[in-house]
C-alpha positions in Angstrom: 3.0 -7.2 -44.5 0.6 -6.1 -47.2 0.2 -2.4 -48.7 -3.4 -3.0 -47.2 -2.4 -3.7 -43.9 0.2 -0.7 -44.0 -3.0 1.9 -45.0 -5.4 0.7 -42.5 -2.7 0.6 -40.0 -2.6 4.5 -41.1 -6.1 4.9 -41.4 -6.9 3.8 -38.0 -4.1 5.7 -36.3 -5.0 8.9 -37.7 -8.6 8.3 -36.7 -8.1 7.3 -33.7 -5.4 9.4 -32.6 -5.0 12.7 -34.3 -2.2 12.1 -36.5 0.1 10.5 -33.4 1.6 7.5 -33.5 4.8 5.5 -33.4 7.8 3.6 -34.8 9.4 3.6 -38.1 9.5 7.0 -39.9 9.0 6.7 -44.0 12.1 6.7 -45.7 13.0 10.0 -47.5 14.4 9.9 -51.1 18.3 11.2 -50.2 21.3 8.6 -49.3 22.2 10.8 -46.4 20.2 13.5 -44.7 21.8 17.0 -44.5 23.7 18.2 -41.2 20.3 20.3 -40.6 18.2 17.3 -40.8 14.9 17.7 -38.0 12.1 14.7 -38.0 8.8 16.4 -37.7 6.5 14.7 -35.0 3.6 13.3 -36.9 5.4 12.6 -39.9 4.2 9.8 -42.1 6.7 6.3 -42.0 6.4 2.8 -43.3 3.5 1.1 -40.9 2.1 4.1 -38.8 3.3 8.0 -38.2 6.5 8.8 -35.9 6.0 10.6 -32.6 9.3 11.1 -30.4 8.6 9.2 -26.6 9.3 11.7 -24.0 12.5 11.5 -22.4 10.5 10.9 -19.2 8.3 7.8 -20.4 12.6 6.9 -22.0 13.6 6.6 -18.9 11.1 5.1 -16.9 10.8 2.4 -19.7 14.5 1.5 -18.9 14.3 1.6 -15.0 10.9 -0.8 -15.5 13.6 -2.7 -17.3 16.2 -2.6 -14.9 18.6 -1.9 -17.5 22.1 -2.6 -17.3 25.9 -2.4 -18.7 25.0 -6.4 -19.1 22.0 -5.9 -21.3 21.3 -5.6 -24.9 19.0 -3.5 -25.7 17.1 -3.2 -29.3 14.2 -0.6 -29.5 12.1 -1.3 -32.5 11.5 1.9 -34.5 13.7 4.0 -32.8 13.2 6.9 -35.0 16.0 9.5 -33.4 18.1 7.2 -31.3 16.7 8.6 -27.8 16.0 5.6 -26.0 19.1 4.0 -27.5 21.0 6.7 -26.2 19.9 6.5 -23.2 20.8 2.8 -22.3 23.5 2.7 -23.9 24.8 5.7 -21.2 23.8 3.6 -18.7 26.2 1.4 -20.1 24.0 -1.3 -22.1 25.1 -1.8 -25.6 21.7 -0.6 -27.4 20.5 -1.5 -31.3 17.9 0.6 -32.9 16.0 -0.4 -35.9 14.7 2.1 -38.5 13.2 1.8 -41.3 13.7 5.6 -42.1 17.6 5.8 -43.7 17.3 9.8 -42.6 16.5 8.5 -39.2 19.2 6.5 -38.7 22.0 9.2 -39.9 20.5 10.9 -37.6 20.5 8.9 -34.6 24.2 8.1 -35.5 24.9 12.1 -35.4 23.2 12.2 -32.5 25.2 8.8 -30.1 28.4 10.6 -31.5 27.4 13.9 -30.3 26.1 12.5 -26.7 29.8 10.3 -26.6 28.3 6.8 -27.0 28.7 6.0 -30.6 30.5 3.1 -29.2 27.5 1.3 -27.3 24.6 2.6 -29.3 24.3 1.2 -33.2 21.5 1.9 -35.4 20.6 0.1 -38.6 17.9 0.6 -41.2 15.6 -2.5 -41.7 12.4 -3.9 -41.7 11.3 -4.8 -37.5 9.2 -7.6 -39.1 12.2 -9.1 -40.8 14.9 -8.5 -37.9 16.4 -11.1 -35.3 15.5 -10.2 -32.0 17.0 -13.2 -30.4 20.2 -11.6 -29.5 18.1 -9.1 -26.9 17.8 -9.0 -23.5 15.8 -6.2 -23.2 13.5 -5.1 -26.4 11.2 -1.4 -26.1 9.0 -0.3 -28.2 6.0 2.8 -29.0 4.0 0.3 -31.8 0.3 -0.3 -32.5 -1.6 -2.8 -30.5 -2.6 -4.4 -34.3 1.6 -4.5 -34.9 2.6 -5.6 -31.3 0.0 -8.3 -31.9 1.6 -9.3 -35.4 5.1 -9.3 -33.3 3.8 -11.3 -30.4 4.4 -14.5 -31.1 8.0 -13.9 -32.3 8.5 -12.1 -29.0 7.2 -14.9 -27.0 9.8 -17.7 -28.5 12.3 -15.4 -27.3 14.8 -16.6 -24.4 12.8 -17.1 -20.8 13.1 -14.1 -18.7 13.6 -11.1 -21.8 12.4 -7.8 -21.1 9.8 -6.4 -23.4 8.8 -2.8 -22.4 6.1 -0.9 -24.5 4.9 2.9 -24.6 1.3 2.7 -24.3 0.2 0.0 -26.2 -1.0 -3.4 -25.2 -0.3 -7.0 -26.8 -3.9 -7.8 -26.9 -4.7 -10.6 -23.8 -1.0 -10.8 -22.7 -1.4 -8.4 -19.8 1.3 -6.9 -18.8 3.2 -7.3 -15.4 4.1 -3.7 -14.4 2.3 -1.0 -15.8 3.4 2.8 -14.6 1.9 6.3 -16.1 4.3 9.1 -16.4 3.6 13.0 -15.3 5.8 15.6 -16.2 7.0 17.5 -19.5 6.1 15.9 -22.6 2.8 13.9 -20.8 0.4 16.9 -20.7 -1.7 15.4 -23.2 -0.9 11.2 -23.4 1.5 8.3 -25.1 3.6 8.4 -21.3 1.8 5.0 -20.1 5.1 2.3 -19.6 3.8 -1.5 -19.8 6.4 -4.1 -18.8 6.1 -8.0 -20.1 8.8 -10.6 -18.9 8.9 -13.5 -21.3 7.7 -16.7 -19.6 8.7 -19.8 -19.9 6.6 -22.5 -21.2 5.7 -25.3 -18.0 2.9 -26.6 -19.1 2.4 -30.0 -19.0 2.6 -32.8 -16.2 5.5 -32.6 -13.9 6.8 -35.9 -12.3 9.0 -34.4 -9.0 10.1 -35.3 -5.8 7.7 -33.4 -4.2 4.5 -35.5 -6.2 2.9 -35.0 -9.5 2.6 -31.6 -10.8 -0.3 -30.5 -13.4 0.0 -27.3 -15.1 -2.0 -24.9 -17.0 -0.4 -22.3 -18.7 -1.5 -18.6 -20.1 1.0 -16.4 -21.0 2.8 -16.1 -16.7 -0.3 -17.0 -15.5 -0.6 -20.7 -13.6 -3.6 -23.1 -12.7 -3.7 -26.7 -12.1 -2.8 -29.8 -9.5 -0.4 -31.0 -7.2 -0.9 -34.4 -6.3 1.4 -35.4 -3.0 0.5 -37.8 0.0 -2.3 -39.5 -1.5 -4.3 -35.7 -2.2 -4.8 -33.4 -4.9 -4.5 -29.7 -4.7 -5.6 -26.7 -6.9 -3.0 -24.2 -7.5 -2.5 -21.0 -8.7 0.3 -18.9 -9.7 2.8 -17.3 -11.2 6.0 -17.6 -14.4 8.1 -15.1 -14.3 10.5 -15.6 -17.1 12.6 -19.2 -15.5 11.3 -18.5 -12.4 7.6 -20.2 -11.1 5.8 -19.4 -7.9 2.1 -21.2 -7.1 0.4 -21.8 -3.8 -1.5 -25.0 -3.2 -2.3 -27.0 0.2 -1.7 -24.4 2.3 1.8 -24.2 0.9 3.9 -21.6 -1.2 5.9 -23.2 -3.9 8.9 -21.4 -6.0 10.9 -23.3 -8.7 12.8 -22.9 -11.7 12.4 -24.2 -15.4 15.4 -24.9 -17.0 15.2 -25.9 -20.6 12.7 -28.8 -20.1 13.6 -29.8 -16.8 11.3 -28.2 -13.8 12.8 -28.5 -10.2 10.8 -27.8 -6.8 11.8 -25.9 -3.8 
């Protein structure tokens, strides 16, 4: 990403937002921080400004998740470890990525101090430049311009990953649950959870027992035809992650796509 990019990321955040925004704090001269060490909300960092999410909008992002001891979770800019924190005491083992080195001494003071240093890791790098494959669940409080540079990454990512935002959008991938949070913290804004499942790709023409299946694809959203007993239907439905759902003829159909192969209930 160009220094260009980076100041009219800036620019436009500040304009547009008062001086809040979200993700990777800049990275301060020193190796380690001092034991005193406190972020300052609005701070400058790499791409955009840091903000801290609400514990509130934390932990609504994870139920929306339906986080687990099973998941991985990586939250990209994860500034003071909070939301990593937080799944990992709900039992997840939980990867933050900072760009800010102070951050991440930080963060790692702070899953020692709250008895999860175990579960919750934090490393400084570059989001743009990590491997998210490894996650089952990935949250993030990013710019709509970032989460669109981030998009396609995110949708090659394993069928059925959890991609939970803090207020921002990924452009025309709308989301599938979106919830706004009351409460301390959300008097003023940036407490608006947005949940995306990654879909898998069906697209295509489907030979299948139950006739010929024609299907349209944007983002989890499906249109097309289902050609059985000599008649073609238009359909409409659903992907969400493996899992398809459409209704044609009358009929409610549910399914699953496994690696290339789609099979019909």
């Amino acid at each position: 990403m160009t220094a260009v990019f980076r100041s009219a990321s800036l620019a436009l955040l500040l304009a547009a937002f008062s001086s809040l925004a979200f993700a990777q704090a800049k990275p301060a001269p020193s190796a380690s921080p001092p034991a005193g060490y406190e972020p300052q909300s609005g701070q400058e960092g790499k791409d955009v400004v840091w903000v801290p999410t609400p514990q509130a909008v934390v932990d609504k992002m994870l139920d929306m998740a339906r986080v687990r001891p099973r998941d991985f979770v990586m939250d990209l800019g994860s500034g003071d470890g909070r939301l990593v924190i937080t799944a990992a005491k709900r039992g997840a083992r939980a990867l933050g990525v900072e760009y800010n080195p102070d951050m991440v001494e930080l963060s790692k003071r702070n899953a020692a101090r709250e008895g999860v240093a175990g579960k919750a890791a934090f490393v400084k790098a570059d989001l743009f430049e990590t491997d998210f494959s490894r996650a089952s669940v990935i949250t993030m409080f990013l710019l709509p311009e970032i989460n669109l540079w981030l998009r396609p990454k995110i949708r090659g990512l394993k069928p059925g990953t959890r991609i939970v935002s803090n207020t921002f959008t990924m452009g025309d991938w709308e989301a599938d649950q979106k919830a706004t949070i009351g409460g301390k913290g959300c008097e003023v804004s940036w407490c608006t959870a947005l949940l995306w499942i990654v879909p898998a790709r069906v697209a295509g023409t489907h030979q299948l027992p139950q006739g010929e299946l024609t299907l349209k694809q944007h983002y989890q959203t499906l249109s097309g035809f289902l050609r059985t007993g000599g008649r073609s239907y238009a359909l409409t439905g659903k992907v969400r992650g493996e899992e398809i759902r459409f209704r044609a003829g009358g009929r409610t159909y549910r399914g699953r796509m496994t690696g290339k192969t789609l099979e019909l209930s």
